[in-house]
Structure formats: structure tokens, C-alpha cells
C-alpha positions as CSV (number, residue, x, y, z in Angstrom):
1,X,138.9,-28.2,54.6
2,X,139.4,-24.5,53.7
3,X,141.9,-22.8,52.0
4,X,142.0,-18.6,50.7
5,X,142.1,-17.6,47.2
6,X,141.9,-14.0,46.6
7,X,138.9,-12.6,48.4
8,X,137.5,-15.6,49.1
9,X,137.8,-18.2,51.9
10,X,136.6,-21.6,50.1
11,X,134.9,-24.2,52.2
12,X,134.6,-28.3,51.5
13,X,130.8,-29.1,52.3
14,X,131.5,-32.1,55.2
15,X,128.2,-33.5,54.2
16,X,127.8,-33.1,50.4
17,X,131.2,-34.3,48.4
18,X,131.9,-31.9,45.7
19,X,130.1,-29.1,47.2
20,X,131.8,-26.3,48.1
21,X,131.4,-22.8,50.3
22,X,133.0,-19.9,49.1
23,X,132.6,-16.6,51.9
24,X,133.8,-13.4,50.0
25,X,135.8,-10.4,51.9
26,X,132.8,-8.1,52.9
27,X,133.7,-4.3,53.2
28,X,131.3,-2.7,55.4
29,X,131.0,1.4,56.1
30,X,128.8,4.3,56.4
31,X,127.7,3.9,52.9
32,X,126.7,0.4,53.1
33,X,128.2,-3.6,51.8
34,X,130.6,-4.0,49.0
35,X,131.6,-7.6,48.5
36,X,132.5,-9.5,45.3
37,X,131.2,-12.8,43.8
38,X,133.4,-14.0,40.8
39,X,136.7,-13.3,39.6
40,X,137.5,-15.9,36.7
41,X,140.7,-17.4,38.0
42,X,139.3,-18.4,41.3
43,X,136.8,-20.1,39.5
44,X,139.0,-21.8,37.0
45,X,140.3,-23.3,39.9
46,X,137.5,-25.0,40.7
47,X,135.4,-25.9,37.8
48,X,137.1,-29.3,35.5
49,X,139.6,-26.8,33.0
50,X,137.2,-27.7,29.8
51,X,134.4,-25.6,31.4
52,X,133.6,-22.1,31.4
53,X,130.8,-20.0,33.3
54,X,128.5,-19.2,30.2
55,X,125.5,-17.6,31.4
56,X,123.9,-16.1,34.5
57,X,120.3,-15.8,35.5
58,X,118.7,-14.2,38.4
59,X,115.0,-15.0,40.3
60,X,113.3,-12.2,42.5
61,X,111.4,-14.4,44.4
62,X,108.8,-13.6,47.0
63,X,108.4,-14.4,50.9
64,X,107.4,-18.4,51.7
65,X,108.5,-19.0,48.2
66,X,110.3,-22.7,48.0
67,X,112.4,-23.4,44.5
68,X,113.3,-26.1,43.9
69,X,114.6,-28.9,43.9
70,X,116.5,-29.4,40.6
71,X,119.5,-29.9,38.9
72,X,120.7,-31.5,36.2
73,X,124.2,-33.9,35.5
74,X,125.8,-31.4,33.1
75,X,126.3,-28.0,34.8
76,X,127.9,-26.5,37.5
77,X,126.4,-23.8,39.5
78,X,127.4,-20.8,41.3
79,X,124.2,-19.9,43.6
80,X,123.6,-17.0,46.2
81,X,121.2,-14.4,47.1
82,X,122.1,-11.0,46.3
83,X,119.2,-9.2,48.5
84,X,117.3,-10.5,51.0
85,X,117.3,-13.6,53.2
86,X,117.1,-17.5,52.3
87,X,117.9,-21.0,53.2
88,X,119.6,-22.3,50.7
89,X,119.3,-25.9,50.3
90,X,121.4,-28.7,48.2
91,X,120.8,-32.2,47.7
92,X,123.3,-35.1,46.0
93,X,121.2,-36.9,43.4
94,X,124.5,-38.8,42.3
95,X,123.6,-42.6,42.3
96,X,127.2,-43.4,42.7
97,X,128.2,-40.6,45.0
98,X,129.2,-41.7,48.8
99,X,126.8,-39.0,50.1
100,X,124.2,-39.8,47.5
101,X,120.6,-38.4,49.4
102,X,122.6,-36.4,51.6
103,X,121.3,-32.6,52.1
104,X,122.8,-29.3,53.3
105,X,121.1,-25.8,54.5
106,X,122.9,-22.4,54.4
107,X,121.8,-19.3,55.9
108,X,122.4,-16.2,53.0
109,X,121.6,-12.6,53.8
110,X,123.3,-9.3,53.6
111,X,125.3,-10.0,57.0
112,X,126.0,-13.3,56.2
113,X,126.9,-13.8,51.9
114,X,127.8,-17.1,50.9
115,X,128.1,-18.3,47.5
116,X,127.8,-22.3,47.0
117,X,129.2,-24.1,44.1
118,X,127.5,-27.1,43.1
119,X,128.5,-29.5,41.1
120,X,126.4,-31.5,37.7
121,X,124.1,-34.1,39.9
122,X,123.7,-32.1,42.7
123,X,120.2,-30.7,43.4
124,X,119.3,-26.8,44.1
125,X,116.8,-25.1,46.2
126,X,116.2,-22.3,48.2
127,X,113.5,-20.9,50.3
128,X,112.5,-17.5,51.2
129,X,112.5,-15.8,54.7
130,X,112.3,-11.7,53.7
131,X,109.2,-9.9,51.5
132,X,111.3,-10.9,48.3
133,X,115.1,-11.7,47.8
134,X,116.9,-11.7,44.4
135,X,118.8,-15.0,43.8
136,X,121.9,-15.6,40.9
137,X,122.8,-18.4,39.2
138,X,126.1,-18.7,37.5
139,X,126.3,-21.6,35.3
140,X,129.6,-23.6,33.8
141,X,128.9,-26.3,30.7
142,X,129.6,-28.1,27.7
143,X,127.0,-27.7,24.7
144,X,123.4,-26.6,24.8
145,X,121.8,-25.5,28.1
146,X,120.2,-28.3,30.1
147,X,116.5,-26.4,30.5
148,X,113.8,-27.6,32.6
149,X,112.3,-30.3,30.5
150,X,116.0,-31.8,30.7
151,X,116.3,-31.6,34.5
152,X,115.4,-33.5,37.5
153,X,113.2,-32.7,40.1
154,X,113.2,-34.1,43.2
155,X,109.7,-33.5,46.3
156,X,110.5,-30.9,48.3
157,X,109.3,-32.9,51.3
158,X,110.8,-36.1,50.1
159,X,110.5,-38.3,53.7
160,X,113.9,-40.2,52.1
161,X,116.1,-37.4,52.2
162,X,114.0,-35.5,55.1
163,X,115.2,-32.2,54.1
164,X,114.2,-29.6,57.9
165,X,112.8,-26.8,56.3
166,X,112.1,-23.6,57.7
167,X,108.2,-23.9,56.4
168,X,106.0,-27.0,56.3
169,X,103.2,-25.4,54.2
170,X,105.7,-23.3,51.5
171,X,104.5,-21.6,47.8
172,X,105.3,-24.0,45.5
173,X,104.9,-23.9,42.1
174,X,103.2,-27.0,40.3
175,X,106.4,-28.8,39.4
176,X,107.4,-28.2,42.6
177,X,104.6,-29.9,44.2
């Protein structure tokens, strides 16, 4: 299902429930890309009304680089790349959720922006195809923030959810691994 809002065109994820696509307007010229990523009443729109987005955070991240997976089942996130290329990768860790194990891959570059928005239980991670790309994270909660020691983690290569990645031999940090 999609629908417009604004600037943005707003995808249902057909294999994640909950998940959702949102492709800005992209204004192309001489001079380069102009596109935007938030404007608070689409959001509002999309979030549960008690939440607001709180905090941002951005990775630069280098080439073969895999983050991820992890999540947490408090927050909502707002993901993309904002230079360079990736496969961004998502993952429903809800026990109770009809496409719980179920995986999706996005494509984000310059010529192709996407921003997902994932809901609290569903896993995060992205790989890296270019030298570097700078990722952003947009996050929407109640309370404290959930920090690593409060996440989960699932394998990267986990044969249950058999996630195709671009890389079989990818930079992983140790909780990665």
C-alpha cells in the first residue's frame, strides 16, 4: 500500500508488518541533489501520538563494513544513508509478529534515497558498498534511551533468517560477530 504525504510517497513493507518506505521528492540540477528527510507532521502520522523523535545520531562507516543487527522493543527508527551507497537490511525480532524472522534489503544511494521506518522489535542493519557512507538515525521513545547493553543482537549470518548479503566475509565488529 502507498499513499503521499507532503514530499513523501510512503510505502507498506509487503514482507515486514509495521515497516514502512518513505521516498522523498528529489530536486535534481546543475548544482547537485536537494531532497528532505523529516518534516514533524508526517511523522506524527506515523509514530503512536505519545511519541516524539528525541535524538538523532549519525555513523560514517567505511567500505565492507556490516552494522548490525540490533534493535531494541522501545524505539522507533528513522534510518537512511545520507552519502554513499548501502544495503540496508531489517529483520522482525517480534515473537508474536506474523512475519516474525522475516528480512528485507533496500538499495540507498544518492540516485536512489529512501528512508525506512522501523518500528520497537524490529532489527537494523546496513552494509557498505562505496569507500565510506554516512548513515542517520532518528529515534522516537518513551523514557531513557535503550543503549547497547539494553539491545538485542541478532548473527549477521543467522542460517534461520538467511539474510542474501551482498558480502560473505564482511568487517564486523566483535559484537557483531
Amino acid at each position: 500500500m502507498s499513499s503521499k504525504i507532503k514530499d513523501f510517497e510512503i510505502i507498506e513493507s509487503s514482507i515486514v508488518q509495521d515497516v514502512k518506505i518513505i521516498i522523498p521528492s528529489v530536486h535534481n540540477d546543475e548544482r547537485g541533489t536537494l531532497f528532505t528527510t523529516f518534516y514533524k507532521e508526517v511523522y506524527t502520522k506515523l509514530i503512536p501520538s505519545d511519541l516524539e523523535f528525541k535524538h538523532d545520531k549519525f555513523a560514517l562507516t567505511f567500505q565492507r563494513v556490516l552494522r548490525g543487527i540490533h534493535g531494541d522493543n522501545k524505539s522507533w527508527k528513522l534510518v537512511t544513508a545520507v552519502y554513499g551507497e548501502i544495503t540496508q537490511v531489517v529483520v522482525d525480532n517480534r515473537i508474536d509478529s506474523p512475519t516474525y524472522k522475516k528480512w528485507e534489503s533496500f538499495k540507498i544511494n544518492g540516485l536512489n534515497p529512501k528512508l525506512i521506518l522501523l518500528p520497537p522489535g524490529v532489527g537494523n542493519a546496513f552494509y557498505v558498498h562505496s569507500t565510506e557512507a554516512l548513515y542517520h538515525y532518528k529515534l522516537a521513545y518513551s523514557g531513557e534511551y535503550f543503549d547497547a547493553e539494553d539491545q538485542f543482537t541478532l548473527k549477521w549470518n543467522d542460517s534461520e533468517i538467511g539474510i542474501e548479503w551482498p558480502d560473505n566475509n564482511p568487517i564486523l565488529s566483535n559484537r557483531d560477530k
